[in-house]
PATILUM-464516 format. One record per residue: residue in three letters; x, y, z of N, C-alpha, C, O, CB in turn. Coordinates in steps of 0.2 Angstrom, whole numbers, plus 5000, padded with zeros to 4 digits. Glycine has a CB too. Layout:
N
ALAXYZXYZXYZXYZXYZ...
//
This chain:
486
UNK507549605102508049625096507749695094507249705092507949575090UNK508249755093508049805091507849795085507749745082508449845092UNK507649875081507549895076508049855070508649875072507549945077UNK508049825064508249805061508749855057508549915056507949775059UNK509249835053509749885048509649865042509549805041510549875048UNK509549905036509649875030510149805027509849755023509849915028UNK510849805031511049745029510749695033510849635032511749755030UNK510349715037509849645041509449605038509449545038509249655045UNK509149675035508449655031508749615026508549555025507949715027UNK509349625021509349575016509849515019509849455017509649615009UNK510149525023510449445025509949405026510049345024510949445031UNK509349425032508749375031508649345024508649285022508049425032UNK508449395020508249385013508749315010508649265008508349475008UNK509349345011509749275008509649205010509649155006510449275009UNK509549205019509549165022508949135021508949075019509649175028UNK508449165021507749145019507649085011507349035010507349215019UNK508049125008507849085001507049065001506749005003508349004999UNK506649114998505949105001505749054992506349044989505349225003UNK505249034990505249004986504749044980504149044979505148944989UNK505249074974504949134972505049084965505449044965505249224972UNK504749114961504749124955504549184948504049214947504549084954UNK505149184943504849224939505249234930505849224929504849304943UNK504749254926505049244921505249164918505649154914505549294922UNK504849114921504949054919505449004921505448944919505049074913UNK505849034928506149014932506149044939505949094940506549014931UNK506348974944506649004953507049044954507549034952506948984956UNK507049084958507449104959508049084964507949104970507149144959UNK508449074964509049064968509049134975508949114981509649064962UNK509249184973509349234978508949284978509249334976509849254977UNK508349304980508249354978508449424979508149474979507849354979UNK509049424981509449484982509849504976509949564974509949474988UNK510049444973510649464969510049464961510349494956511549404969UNK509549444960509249434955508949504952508849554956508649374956UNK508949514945508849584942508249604941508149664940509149594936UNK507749554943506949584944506849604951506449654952506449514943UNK507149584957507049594964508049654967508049694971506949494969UNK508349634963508849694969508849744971508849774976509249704968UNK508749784964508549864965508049874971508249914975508349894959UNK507349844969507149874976507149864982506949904986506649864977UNK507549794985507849774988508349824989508249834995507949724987UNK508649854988509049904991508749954993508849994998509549924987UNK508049974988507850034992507350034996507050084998507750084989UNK507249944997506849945004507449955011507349985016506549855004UNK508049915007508549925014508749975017508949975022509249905013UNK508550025012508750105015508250135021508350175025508650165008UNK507550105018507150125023507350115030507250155035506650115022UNK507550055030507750005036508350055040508350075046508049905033UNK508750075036509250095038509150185039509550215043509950055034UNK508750225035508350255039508250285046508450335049508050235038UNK507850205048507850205055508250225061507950245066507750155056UNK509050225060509350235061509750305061510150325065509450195061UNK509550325054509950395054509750445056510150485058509950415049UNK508650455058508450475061508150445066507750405065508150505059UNK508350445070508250375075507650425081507150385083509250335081UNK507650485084507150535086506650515080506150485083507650625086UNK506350525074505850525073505650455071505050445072505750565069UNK506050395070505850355067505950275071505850215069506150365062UNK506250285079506050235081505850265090505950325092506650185080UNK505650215094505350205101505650175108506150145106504850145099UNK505550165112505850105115505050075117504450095118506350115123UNK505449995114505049965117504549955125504849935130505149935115UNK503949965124503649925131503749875134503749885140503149905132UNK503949795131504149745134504949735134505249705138503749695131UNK505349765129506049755131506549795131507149795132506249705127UNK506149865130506649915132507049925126507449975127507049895138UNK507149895118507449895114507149955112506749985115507549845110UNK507549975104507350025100506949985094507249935090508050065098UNK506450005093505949975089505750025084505750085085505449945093UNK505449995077505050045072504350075075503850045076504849995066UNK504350165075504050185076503350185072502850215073504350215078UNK503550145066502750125062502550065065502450025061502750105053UNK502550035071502549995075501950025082501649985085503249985077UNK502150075082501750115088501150115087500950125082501850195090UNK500850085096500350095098500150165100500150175106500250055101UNK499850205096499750285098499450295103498950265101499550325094UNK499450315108498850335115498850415116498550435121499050295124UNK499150445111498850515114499050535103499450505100499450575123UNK498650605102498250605095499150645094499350655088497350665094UNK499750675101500550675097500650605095501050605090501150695101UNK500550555098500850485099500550465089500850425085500350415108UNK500050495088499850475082500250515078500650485074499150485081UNK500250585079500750635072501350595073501550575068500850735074UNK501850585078502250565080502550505073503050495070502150545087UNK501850455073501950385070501750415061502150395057501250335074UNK501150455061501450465055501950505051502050505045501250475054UNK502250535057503050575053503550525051503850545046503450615058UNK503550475054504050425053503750375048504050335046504250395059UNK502950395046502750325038503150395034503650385031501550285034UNK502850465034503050495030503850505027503850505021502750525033UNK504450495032504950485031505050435024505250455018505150455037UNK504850375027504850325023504450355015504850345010504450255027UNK503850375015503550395008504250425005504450404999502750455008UNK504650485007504850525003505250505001505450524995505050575005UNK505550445004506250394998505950384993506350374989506650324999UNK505150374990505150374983504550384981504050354979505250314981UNK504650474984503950484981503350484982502850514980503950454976UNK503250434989502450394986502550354983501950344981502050404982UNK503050304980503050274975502850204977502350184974503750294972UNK503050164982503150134985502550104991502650104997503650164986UNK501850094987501150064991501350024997501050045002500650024986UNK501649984998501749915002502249925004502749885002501649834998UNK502549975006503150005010503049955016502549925015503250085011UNK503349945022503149905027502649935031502249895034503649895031UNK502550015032502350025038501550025037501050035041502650105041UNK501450015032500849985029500349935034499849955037501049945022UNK500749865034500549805036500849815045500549795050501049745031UNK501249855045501649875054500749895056500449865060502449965055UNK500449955052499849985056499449925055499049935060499550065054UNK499349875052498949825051498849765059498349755063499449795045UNK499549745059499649705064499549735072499449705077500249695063UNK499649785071499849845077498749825080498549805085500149965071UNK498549845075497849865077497249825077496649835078497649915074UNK497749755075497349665077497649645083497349605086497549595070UNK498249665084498549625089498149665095497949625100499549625088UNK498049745097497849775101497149775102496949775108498049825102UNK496649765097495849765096495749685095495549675089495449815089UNK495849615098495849555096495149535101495049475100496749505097UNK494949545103494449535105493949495100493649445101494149595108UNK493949515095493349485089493549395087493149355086493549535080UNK494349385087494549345086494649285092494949235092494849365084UNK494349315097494049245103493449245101493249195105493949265112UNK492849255098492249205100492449145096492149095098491549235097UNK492749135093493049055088493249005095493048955097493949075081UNK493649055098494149015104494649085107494949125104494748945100UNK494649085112494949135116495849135113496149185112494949115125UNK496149075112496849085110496949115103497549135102497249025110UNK496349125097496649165093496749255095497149295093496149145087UNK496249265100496449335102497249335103497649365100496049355110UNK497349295109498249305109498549295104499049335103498649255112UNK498449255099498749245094499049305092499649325092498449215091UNK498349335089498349395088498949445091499449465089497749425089UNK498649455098499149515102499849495103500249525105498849525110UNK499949435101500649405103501049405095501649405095500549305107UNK500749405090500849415083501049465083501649475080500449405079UNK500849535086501049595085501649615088502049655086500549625088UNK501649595093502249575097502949555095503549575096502049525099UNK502849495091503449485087503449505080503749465076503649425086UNK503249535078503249555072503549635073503949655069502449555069UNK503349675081503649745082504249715084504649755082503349785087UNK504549655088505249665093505549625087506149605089505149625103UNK505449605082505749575076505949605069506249585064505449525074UNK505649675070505549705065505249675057505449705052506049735065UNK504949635058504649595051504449615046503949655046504149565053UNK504649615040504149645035503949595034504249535035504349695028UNK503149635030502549595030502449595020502749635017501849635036UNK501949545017501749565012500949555015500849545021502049535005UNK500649545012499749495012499549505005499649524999498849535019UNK499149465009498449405000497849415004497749395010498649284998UNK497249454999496749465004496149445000495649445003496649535007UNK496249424991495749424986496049324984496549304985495749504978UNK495249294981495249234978495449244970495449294967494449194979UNK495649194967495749204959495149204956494749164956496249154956UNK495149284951494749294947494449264943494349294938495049314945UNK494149194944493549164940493149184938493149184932493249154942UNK492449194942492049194942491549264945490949254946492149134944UNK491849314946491549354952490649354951490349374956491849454952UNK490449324947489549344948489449284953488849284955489049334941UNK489849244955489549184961490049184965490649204964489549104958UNK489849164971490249144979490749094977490649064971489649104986UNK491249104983491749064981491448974982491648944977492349084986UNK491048954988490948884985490548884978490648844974490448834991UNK490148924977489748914970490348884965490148824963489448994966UNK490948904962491348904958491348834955491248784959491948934961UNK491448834947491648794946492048704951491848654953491948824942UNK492748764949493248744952493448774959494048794959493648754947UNK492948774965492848794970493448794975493548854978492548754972UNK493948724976494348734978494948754975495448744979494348704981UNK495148784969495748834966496048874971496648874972495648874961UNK495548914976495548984980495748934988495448884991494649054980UNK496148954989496448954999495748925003495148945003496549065004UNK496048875005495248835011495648785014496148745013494348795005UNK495148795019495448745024495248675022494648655022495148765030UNK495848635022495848565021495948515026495748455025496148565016UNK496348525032496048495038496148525045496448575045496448435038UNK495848495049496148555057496548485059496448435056495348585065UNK497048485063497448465066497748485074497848545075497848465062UNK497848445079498148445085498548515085498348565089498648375087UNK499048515080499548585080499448645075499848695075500148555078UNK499048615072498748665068498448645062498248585060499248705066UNK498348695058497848675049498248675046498848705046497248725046UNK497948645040498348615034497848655029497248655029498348515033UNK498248705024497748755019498148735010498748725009497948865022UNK497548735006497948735001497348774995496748794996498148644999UNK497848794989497348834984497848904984498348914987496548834988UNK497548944980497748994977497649064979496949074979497548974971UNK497949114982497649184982498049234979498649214977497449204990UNK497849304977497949344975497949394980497549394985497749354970UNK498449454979498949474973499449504978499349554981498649534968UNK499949474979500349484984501249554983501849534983500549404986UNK501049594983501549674982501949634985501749594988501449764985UNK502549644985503449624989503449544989503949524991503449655000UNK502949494988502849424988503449414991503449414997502749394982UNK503949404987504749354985505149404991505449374995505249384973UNK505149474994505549514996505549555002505749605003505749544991UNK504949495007504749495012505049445018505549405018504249485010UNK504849455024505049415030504449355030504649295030505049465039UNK503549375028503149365030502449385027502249435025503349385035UNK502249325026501549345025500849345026500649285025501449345021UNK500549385027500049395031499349375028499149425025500249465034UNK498849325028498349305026497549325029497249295034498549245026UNK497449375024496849395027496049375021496249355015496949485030UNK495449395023495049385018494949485015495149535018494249345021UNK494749465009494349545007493649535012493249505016494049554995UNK493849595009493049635013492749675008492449715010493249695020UNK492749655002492349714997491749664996491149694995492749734989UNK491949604996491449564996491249505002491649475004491549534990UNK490749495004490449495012490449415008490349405002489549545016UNK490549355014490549285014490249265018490249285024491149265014UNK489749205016489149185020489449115024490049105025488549155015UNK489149085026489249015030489748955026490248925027488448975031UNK489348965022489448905015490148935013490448885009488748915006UNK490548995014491149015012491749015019492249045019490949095009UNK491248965024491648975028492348915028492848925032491248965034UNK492348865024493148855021493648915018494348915017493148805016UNK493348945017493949005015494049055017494249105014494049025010UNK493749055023493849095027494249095032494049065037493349105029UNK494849125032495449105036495949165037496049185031495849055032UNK496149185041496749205043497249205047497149195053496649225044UNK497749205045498549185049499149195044499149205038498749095051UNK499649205048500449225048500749175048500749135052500649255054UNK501249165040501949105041502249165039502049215037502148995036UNK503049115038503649145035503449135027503049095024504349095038UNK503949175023503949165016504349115013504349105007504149235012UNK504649075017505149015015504648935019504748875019506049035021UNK503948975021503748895024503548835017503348855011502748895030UNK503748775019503648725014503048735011502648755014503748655017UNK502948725004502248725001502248804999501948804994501548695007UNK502448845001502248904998502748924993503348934993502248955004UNK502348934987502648974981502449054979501849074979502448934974UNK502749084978502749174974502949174967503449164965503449224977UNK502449174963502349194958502449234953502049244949502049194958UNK502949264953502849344953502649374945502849334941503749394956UNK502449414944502349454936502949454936503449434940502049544935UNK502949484926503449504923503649574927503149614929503349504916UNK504249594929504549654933504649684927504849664921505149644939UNK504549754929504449824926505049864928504949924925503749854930UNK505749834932506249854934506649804927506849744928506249854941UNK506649864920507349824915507849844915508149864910507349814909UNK508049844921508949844923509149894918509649884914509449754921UNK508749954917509050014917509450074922509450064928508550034914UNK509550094920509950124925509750194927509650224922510650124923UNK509750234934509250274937509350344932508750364932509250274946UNK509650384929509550414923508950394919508650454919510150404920UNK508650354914508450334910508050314915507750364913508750304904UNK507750284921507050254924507250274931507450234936506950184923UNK507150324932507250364939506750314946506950294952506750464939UNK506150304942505850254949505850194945506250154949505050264951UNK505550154940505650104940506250044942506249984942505450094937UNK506750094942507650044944507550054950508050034953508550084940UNK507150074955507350084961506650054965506650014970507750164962UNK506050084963505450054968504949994964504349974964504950134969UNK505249984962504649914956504549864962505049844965505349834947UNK504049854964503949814971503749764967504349774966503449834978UNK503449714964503249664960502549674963502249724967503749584962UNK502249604961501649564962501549514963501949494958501249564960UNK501149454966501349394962500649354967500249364972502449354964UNK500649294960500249254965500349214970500949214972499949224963UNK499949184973500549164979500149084982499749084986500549234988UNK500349044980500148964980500248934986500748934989500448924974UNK499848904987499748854997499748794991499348794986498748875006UNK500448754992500348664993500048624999500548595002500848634992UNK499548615000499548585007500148605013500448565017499648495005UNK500148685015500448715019500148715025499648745026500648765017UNK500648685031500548695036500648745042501148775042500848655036UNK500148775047500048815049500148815055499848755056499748835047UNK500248835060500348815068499948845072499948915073501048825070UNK499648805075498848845079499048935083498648985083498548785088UNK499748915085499949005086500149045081500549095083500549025092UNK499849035075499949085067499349095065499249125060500349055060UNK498749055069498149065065497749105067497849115073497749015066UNK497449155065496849205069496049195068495649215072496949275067UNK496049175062495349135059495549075058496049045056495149165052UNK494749025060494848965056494248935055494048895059495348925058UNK493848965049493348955047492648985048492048955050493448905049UNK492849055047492149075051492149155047492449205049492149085062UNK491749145042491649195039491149255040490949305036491549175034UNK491049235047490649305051491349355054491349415053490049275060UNK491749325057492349365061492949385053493349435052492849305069UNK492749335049493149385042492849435041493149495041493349355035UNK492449435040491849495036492049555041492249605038490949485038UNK492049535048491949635052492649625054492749665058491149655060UNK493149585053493949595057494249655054494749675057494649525057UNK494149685049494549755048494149805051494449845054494649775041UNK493549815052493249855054493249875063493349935066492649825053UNK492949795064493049805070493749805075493749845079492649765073UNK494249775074494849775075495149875073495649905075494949725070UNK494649885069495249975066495849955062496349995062495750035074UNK495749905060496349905057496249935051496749975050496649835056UNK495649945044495849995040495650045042495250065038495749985033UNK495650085047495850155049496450155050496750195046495550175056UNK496950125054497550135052498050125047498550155047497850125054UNK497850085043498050055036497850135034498250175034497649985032UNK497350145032497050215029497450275031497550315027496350245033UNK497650265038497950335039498650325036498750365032498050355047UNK499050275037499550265034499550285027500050325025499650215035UNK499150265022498850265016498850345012499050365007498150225017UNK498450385018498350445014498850485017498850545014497550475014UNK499350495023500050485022500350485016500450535012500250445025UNK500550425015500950415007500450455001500750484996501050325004UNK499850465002499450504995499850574998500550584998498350504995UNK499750594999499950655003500650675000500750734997500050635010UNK501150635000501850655000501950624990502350644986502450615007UNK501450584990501550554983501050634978501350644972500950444982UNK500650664978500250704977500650764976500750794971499750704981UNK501150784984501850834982502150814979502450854976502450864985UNK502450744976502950724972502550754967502850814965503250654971UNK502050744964501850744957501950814956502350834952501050734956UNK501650844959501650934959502350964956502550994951501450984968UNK502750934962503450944959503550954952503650994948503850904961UNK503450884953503450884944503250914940503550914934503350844942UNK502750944941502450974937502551044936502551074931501850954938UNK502651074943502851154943503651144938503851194935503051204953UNK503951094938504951094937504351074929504451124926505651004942UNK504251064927503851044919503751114917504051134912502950994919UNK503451164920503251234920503751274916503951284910503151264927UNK504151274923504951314922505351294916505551334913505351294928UNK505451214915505951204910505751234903506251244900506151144908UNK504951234901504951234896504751334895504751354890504551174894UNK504551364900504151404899503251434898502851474896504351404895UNK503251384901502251354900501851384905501251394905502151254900UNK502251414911501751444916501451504916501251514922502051444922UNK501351544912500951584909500451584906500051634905501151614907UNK500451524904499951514898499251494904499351474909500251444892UNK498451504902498051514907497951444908498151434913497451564905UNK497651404906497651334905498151264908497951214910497551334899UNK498851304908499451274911499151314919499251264923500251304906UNK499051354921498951354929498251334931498251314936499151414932UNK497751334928497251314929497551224931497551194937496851344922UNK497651194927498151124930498451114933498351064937498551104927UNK498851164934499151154941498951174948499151154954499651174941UNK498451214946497951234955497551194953497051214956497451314957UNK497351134950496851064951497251024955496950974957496651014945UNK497751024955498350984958498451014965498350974970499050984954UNK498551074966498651084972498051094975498151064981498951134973UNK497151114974497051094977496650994981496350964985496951154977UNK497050974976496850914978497450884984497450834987496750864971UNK497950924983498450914988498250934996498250895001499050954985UNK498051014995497851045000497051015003496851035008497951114999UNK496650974999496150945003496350885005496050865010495650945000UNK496950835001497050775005497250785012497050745016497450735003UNK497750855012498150875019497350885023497350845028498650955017UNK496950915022496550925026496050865030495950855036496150965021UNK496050825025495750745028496250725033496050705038495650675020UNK496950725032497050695036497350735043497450715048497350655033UNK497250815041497250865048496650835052496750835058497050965046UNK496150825049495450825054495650745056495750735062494550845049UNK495650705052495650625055496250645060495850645065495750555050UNK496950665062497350665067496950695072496950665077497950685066UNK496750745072496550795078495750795081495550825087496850875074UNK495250745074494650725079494750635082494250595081493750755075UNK495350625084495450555084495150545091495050595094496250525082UNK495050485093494850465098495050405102494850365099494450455096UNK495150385107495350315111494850285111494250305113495650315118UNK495050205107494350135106494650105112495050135116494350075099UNK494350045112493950015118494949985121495149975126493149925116UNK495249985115495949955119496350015121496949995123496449915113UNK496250065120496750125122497150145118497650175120497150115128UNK497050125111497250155105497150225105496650245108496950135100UNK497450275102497050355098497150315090497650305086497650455099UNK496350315089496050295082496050345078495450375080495450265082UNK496250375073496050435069495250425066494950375065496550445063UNK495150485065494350485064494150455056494250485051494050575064UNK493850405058493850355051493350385043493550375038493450275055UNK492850445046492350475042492850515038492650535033491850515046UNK493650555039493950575036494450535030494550545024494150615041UNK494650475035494950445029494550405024494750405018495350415031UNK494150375025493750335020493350395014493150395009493150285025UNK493350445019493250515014493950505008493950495002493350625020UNK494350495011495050505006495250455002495450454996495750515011UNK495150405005495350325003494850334995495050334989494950245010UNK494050354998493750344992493850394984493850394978493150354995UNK494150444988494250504981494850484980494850464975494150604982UNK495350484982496250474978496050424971496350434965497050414986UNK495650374971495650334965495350374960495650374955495150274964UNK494850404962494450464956494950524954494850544948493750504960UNK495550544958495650594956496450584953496750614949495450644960UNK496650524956497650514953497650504944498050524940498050404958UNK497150454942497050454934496950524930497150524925496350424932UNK496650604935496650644931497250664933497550664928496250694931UNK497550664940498150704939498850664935499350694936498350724947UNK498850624931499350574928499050604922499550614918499350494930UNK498450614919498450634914498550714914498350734909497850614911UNK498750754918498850804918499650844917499850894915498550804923UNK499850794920500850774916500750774908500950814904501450664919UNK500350724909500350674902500450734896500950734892499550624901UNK499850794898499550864893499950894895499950944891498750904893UNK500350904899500950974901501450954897501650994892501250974910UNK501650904899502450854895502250874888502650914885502550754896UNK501750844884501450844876501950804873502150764876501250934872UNK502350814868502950794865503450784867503850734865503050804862UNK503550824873504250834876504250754881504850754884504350914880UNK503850694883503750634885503950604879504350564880503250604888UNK503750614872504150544867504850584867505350544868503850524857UNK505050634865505750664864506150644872506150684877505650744862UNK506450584871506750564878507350544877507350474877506350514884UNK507850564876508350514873508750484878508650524883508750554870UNK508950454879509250404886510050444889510150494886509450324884UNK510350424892511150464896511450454891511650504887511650444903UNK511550364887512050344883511950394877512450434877512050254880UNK511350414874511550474868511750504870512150524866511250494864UNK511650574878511850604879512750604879513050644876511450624883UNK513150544881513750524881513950514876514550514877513750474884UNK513750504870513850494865514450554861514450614862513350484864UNK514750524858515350594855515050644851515050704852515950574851UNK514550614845514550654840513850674842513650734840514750604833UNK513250624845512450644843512650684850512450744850511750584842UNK512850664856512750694860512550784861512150804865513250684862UNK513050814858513050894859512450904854512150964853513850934856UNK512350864851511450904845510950904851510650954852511050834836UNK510750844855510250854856510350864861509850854865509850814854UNK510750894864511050944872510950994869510451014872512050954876UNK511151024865510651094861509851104858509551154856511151114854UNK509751054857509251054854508551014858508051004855509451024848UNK508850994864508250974866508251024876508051004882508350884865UNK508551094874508651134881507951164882507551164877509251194881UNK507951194887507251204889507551294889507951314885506951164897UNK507051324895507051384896507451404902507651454906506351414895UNK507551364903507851384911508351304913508651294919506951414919UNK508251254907508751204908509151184901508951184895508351134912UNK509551164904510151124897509651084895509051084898510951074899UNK509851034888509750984887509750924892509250894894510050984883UNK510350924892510350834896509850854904509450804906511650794899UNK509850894907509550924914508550944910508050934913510151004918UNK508550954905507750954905507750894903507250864906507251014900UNK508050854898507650794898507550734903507050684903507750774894UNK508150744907508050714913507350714919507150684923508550734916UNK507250774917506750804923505950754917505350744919506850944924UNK506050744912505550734908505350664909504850644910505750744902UNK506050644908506150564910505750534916505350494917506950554911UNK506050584921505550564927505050564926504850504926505550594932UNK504550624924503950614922503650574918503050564919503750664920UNK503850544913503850484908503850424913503350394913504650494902UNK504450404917504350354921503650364926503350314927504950334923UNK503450404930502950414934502250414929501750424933503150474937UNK502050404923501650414921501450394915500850394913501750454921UNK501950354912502050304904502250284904502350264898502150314898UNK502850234908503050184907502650124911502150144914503550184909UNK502850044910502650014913502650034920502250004924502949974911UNK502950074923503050074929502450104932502050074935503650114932UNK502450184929502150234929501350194927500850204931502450294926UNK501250174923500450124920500250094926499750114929500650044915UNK500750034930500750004935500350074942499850054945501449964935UNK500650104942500650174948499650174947499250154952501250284943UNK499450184940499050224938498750164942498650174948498750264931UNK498550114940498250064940498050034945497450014946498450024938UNK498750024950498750014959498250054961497850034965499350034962UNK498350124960497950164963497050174964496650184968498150214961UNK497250164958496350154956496050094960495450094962496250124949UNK496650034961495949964965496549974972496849934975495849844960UNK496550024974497050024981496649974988496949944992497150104984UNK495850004987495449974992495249914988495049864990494750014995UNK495349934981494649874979494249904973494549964972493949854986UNK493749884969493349924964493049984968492549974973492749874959UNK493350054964492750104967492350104968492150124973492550144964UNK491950084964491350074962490950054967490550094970491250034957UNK491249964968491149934974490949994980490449994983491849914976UNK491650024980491950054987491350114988491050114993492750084988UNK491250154984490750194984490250184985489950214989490750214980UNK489850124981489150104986489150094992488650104996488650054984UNK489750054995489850055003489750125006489350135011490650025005UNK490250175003490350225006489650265007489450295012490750265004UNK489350234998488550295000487950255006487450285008488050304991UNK488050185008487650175009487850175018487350165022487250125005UNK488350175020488550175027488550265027488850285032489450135028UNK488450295025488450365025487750385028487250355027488450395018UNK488050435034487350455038486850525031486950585030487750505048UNK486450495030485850535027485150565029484950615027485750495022UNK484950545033484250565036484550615040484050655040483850495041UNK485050655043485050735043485150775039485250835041485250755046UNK485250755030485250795025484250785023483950835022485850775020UNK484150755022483450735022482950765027482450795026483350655023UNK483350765032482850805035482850895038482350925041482750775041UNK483450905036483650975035483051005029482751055030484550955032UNK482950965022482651005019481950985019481551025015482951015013UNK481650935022480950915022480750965027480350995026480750835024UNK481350965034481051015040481051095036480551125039481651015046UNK481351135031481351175027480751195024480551255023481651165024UNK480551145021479851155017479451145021479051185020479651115011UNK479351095026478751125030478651195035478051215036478551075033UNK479051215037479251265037478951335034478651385035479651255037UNK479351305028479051375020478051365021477651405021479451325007UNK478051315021477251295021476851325025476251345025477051235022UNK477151325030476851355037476851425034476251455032477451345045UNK477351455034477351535034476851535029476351565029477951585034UNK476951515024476351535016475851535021475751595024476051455007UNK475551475025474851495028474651535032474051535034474651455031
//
């Protein structure tokens, strides 16, 4: 089956009737429901994308000769890599960056379990296939994916068996001939309701022992298998109209929790089962978040020029780029633009082939990146925030601009320097929604735990960090200096 179309993706979606909820009810469709359509269309666009640029954004496949999603590619030479990310990139620019859990996200995911599955045979040799065969149909089906990778928020100062209420969180409750039976609770699933598929892995921020080996699990069903519910938040998309919420009417991907009733799993969906040594190292060793990563600071990347944009078009309307402090702001932005570009020049071009004949980008550049985009997206959002100043509450919506009588006051009275009224406050609006709305809140927030707590992530980074040739750079220095004194 080739590459999918937008009208694909949502006819699935109808057919599927996956089992969502939100706002206090089911949902019937998630296509036609006012919390899930809008993005659903502009998931559809990406899909159909595929096809408008079909040279950058799709392949033939290896096994069937179809045309398939080039966020799907197994890269084997460091073009096969730029190649793969031109085509996530495509996808970022439809919104900005806006859009974390776009598909090609989870594509590089699958992509680089299904080709590095070796880890997943010491359990038993068929979860390796599993793996490699998962990948498989998920590229020649074009699948979007969501996943659930964290337990519910309890308790974090104790292990998951410590817990109270132990089994709330996902665990295995029986093995069977055809497969396992899983029930219990995980977080936090982006696209939940408005997926093909979802994909069940553990975190890795926090390492799980023996005793944590019932929840320790990984595998693949459909979003419609029996027992499974989507929970979703209140949506942040209120059926305003893209004038008045430029992204939230169009990229609101939800969240949701995502409940296993005694769901059944079928031994060729499973990849873990029960062994919280091969959850601990499967992203690592696998490369899967090297490619998640690369994909990741990709979208930072194009999400970082959206911002800028915005911010030089903030400049212009009002008159403010002269002032010393207003560019001082905006060369903090560029260059954090031009050093993310840099992380990921060096990770494409010192990439390398692992043991499967992948080209792995160089992982020391992105996890360089992964770790700073949380530290620095909070200043650059507070950096709109001080540019905009009043001109974010002064926002009046299209309907006043439409309006007969208020209309023409505040089309005069709210023009810029180089824009009308209704056209600077538009351009404001956007900024307002990227930045202070629920939408834009949600933006800041995602970003920050994108891996997980900084914090966390940082003492990982500092303590997997090669140090003893800085240490010995200046110990070899001073004895040195000592020498010559003598």
């Amino acid at each position: 089956m080739p590459a999918k179309t937008g009208k694909e993706y949502i006819s699935r979606l109808k057919a599927a009737k996956n089992n969502v909820y939100i706002h206090g009810e089911r949902v019937d469709d998630v296509t036609e429901h006012p919390a899930f359509k809008n993005v659903i269309k502009s998931m559809a666009k990406l899909y159909d994308l595929q096809y408008e640029k079909q040279d950058k954004m799709l392949y033939t496949s290896p096994t069937t000769g179809e045309k398939v999603g080039k966020t799907f590619l197994q890269p084997k030479t460091v073009e096969d890599l730029i190649a793969r990310r031109e085509a996530m990139t495509e996808w970022a620019r439809t919104s900005g960056g806006m859009m974390g859990r776009s598909p090609d996200y989870l594509n590089a995911e699958v992509m680089a379990m299904g080709m590095n599955n070796g880890i997943f045979a010491e359990a038993d040799p068929r979860l390796a296939e599993n793996a490699r065969n998962y990948y498989e149909y998920a590229r020649e089906n074009d699948i979007s994916l969501t996943h659930t990778l964290i337990h519910p928020q309890v308790n974090r100062a104790k292990m998951q068996h410590e817990q109270k209420d132990a089994n709330v969180a996902l665990h295995l409750v029986e093995e069977r001939d055809d497969g396992i039976i899983v029930d219990g609770i995980r977080l936090l699933a982006t696209q939940g309701g408005i997926t093909d598929e979802i994909l069940v892995f553990p975190s890795t921020v926090k390492k799980a022992g023996e005793l944590d080996d019932p929840y320790s699990l990984a595998f693949a069903v459909p979003n419609n298998t029996p027992g499974l519910k989507f929970i979703s938040r209140e949506s942040f998309d209120y059926g305003k109209n893209e004038w008045d919420h430029p992204l939230g009417s169009r990229f609101e991907e939800g969240d949701a929790i995502v409940s296993f009733d005694n769901v059944f799993v079928p031994w060729e969906r499973v990849f873990v089962c029960g062994n919280s040594s091969v959850c601990n190292r499967t992203f690592l060793e696998t490369n899967a978040v090297v490619h998640m990563s690369h994909q990741v600071v990709a979208k930072n990347v194009v999400k970082t020029e959206f911002l800028l944009g915005v911010v030089l078009n903030m400049m212009d309307a009002i008159g403010i780029d002269q002032f010393q402090h207003v560019k001082d702001k905006g060369t903090e932005i560029m260059l954090n633009l031009e050093t993310i570009k840099s992380h990921l020049y060096r990770a494409e071009h010192n990439a390398k082939l692992d043991a499967s004949g992948t080209m792995t980008p160089d992982f020391d550049a992105l996890n360089a990146a992964r770790n700073w985009y949380p530290r620095i997206y909070p200043r650059m959002v507070e950096i709109v925030r001080i540019l905009g100043a009043s001109g974010l509450m002064g926002i009046p919506t299209e309907a006043d601009f439409n309006h007969e009588e208020i209309g023409p006051i505040i089309h005069r009275g709210l023009q810029g320097k180089n824009l009308e009224g209704q056209d600077r406050v538009q351009l404001f609006r956007l900024a307002w929604d990227m930045t202070m709305s629920a939408f834009g809140s949600r933006q800041a927030h995602y970003e920050y735990y994108f891996f997980g707590d900084p914090i966390k992530m940082g003492m990982t980074y500092f303590d997997g960090y090669e140090k003893d040739m800085y240490r010995n750079y200046v110990q070899d220095f001073l004895k040195n200096s000592s020498e010559v004194n003598v």
